[in-house]
TIVO-2410 file (N, C-alpha, C; in nm, 3 decimals):
# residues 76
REC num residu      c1      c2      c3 atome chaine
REC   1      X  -0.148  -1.019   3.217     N      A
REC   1      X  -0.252  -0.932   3.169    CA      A
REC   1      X  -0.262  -0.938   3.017     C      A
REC   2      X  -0.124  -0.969   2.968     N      A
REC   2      X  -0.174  -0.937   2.797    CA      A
REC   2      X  -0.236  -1.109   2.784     C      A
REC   3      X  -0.183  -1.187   2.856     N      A
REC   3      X  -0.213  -1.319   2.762    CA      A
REC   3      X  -0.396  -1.319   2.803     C      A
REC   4      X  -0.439  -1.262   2.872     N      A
REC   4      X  -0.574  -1.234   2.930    CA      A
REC   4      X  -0.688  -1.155   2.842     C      A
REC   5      X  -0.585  -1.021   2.791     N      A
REC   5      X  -0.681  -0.978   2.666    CA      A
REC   5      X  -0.648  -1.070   2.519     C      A
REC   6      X  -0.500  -1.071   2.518     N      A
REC   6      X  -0.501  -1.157   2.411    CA      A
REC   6      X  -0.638  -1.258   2.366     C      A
REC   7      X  -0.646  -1.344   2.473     N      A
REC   7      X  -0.746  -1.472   2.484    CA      A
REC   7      X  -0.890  -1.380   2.477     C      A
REC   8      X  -0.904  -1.234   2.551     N      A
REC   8      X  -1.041  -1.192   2.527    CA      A
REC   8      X  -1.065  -1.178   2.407     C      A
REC   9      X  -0.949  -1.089   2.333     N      A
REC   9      X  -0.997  -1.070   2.223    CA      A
REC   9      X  -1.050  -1.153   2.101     C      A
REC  10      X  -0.962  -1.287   2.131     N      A
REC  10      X  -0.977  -1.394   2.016    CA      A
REC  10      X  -1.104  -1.444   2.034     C      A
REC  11      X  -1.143  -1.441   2.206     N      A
REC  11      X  -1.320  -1.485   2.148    CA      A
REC  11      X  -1.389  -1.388   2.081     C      A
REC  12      X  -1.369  -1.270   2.133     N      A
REC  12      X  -1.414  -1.168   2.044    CA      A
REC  12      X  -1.472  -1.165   1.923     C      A
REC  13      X  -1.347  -1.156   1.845     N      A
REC  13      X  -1.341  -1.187   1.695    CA      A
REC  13      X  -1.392  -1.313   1.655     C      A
REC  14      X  -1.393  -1.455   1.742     N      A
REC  14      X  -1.472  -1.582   1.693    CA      A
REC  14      X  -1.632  -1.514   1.710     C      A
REC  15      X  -1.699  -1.474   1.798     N      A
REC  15      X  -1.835  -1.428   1.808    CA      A
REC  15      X  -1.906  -1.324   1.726     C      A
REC  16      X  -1.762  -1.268   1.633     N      A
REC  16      X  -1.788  -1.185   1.559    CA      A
REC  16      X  -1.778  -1.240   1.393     C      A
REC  17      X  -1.728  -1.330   1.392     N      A
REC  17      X  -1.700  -1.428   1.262    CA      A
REC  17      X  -1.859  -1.512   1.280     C      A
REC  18      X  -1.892  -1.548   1.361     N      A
REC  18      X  -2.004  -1.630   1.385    CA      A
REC  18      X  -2.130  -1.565   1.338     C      A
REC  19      X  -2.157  -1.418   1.388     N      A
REC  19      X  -2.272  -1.306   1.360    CA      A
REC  19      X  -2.254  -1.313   1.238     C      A
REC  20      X  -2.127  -1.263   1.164     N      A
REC  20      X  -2.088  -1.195   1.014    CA      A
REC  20      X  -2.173  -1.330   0.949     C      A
REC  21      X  -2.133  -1.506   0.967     N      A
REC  21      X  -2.205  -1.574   0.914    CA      A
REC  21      X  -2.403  -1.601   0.881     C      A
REC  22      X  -2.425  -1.548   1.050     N      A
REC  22      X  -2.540  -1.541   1.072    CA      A
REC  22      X  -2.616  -1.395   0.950     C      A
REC  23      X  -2.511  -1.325   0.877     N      A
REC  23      X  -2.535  -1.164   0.890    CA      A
REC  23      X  -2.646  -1.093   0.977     C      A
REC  24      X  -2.573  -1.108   1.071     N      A
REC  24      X  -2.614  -1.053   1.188    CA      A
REC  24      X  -2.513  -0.938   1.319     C      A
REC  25      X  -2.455  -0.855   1.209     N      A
REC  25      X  -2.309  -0.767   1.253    CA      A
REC  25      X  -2.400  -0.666   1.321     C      A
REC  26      X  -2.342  -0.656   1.460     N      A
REC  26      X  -2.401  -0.524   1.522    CA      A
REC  26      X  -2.280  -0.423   1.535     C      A
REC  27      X  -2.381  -0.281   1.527     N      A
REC  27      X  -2.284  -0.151   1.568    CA      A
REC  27      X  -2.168  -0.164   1.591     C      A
REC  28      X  -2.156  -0.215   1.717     N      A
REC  28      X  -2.000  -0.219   1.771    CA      A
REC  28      X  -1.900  -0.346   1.720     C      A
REC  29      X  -1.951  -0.433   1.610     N      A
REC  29      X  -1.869  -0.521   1.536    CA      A
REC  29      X  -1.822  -0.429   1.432     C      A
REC  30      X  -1.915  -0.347   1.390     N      A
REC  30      X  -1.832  -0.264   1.269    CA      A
REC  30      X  -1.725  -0.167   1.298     C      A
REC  31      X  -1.774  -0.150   1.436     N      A
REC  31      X  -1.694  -0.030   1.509    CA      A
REC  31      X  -1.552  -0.112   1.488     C      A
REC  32      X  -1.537  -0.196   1.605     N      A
REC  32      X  -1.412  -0.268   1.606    CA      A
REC  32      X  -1.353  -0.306   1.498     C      A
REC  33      X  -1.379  -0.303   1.400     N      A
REC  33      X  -1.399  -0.316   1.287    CA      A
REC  33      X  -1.289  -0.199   1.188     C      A
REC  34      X  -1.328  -0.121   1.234     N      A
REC  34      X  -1.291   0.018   1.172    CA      A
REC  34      X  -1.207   0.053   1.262     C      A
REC  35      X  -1.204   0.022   1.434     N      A
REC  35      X  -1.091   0.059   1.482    CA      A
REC  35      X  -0.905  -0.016   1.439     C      A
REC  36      X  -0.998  -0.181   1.406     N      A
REC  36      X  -0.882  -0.256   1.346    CA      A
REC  36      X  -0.823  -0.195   1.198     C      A
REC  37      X  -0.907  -0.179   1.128     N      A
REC  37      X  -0.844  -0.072   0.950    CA      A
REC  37      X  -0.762   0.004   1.006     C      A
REC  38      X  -0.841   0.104   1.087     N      A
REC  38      X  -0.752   0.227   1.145    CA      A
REC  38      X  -0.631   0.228   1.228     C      A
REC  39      X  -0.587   0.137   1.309     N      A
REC  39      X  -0.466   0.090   1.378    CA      A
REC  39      X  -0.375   0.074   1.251     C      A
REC  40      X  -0.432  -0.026   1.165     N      A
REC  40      X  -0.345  -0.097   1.024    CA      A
REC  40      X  -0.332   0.056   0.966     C      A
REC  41      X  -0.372   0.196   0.928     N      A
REC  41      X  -0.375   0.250   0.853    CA      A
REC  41      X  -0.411   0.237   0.711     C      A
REC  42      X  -0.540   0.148   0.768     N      A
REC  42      X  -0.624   0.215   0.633    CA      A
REC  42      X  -0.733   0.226   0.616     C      A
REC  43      X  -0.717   0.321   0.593     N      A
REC  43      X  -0.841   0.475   0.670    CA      A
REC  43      X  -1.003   0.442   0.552     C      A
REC  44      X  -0.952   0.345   0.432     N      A
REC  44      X  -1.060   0.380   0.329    CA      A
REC  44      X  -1.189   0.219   0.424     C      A
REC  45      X  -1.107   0.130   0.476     N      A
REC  45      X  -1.168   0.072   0.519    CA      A
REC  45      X  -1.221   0.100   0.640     C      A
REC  46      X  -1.130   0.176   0.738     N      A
REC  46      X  -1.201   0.223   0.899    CA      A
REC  46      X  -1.326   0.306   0.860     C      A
REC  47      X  -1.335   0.416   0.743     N      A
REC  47      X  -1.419   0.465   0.699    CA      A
REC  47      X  -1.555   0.394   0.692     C      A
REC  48      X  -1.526   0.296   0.607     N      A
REC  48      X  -1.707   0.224   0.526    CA      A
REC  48      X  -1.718   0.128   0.662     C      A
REC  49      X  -1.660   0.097   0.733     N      A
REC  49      X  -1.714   0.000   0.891    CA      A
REC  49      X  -1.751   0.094   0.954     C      A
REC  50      X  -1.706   0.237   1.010     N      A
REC  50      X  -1.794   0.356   1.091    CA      A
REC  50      X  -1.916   0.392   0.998     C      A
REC  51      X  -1.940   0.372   0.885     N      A
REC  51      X  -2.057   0.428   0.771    CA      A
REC  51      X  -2.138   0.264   0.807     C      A
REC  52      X  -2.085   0.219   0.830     N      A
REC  52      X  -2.163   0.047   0.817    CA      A
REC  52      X  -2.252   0.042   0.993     C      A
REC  53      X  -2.163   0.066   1.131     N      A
REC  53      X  -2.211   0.112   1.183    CA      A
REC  53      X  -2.317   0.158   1.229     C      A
REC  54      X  -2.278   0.311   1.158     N      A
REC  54      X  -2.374   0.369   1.138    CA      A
REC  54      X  -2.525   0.285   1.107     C      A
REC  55      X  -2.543   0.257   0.941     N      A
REC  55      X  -2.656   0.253   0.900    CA      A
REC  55      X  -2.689   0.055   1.008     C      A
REC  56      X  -2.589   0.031   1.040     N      A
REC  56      X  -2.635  -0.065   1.151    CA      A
REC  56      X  -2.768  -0.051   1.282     C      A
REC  57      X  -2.780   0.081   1.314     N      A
REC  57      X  -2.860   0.138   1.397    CA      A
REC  57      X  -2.969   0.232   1.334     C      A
REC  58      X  -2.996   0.202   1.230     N      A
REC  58      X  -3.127   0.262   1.138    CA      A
REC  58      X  -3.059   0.405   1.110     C      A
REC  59      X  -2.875   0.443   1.094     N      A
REC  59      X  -2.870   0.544   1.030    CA      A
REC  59      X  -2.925   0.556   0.821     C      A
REC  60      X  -2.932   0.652   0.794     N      A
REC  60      X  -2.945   0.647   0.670    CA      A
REC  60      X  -2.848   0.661   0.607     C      A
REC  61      X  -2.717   0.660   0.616     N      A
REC  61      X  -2.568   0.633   0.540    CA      A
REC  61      X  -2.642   0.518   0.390     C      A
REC  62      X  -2.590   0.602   0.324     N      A
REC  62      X  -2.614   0.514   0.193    CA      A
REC  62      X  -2.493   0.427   0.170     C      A
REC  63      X  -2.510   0.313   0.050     N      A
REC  63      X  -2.374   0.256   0.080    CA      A
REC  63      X  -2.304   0.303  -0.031     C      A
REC  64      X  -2.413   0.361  -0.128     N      A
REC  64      X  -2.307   0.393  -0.297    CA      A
REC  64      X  -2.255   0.569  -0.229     C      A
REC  65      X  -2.291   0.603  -0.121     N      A
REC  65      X  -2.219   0.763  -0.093    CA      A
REC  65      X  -2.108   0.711  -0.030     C      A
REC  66      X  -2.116   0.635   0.064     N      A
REC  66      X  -1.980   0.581   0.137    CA      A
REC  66      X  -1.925   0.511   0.065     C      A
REC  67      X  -1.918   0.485  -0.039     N      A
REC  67      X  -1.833   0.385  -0.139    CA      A
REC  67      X  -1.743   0.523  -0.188     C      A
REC  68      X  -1.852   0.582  -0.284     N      A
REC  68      X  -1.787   0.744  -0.341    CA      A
REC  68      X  -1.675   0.817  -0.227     C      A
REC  69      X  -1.751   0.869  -0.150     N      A
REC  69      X  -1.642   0.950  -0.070    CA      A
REC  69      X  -1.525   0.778  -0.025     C      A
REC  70      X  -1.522   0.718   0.037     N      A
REC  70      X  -1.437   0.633   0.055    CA      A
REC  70      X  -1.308   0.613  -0.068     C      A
REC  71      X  -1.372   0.612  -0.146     N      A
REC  71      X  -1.240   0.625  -0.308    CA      A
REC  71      X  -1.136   0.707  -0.273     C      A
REC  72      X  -1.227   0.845  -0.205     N      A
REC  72      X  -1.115   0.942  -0.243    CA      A
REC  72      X  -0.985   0.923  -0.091     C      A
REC  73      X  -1.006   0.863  -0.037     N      A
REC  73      X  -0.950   0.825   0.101    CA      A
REC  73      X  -0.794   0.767   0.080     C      A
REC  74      X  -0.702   0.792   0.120     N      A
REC  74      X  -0.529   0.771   0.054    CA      A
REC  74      X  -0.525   0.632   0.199     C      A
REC  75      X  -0.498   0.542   0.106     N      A
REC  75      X  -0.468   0.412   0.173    CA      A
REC  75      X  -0.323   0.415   0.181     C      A
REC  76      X  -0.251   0.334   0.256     N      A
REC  76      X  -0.135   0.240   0.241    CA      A
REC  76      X  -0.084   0.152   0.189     C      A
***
């Protein structure tokens, strides 16, 4: 079972390296995205990928507000 997700995940992340080239990152690439910062503990990056997300789906997240609040965020 792990060598099964293992292998899912790595296409994963190739289909997601491929979009990022295309810039063409959807929602749930940023998501995963921010879930990977956040596993690593560090929260300033899981932050601006859930804000990225976000404005991925026509939110209005600005990027110089999520930059600001993101500063103040205690990394590792």
């Amino acid at each position: 079972m792990k060598e099964i997700l293992k292998s899912m995940n790595e296409a994963e992340q190739h289909e997601e390296k491929e979009r990022e080239e295309q810039k063409r990152l959807t929602s749930w690439d940023y998501i995963r995205r921010g879930n990977r910062a956040y596993s690593k503990e560090n929260y300033k990056k899981a932050y601006l990928n859930c804000a990225r997300s976000y404005r991925a789906i026509g939110g209005t997240s600005l990027a110089e507000q999520d930059e600001e609040y993101a500063a103040g965020i205690e990394t590792k």
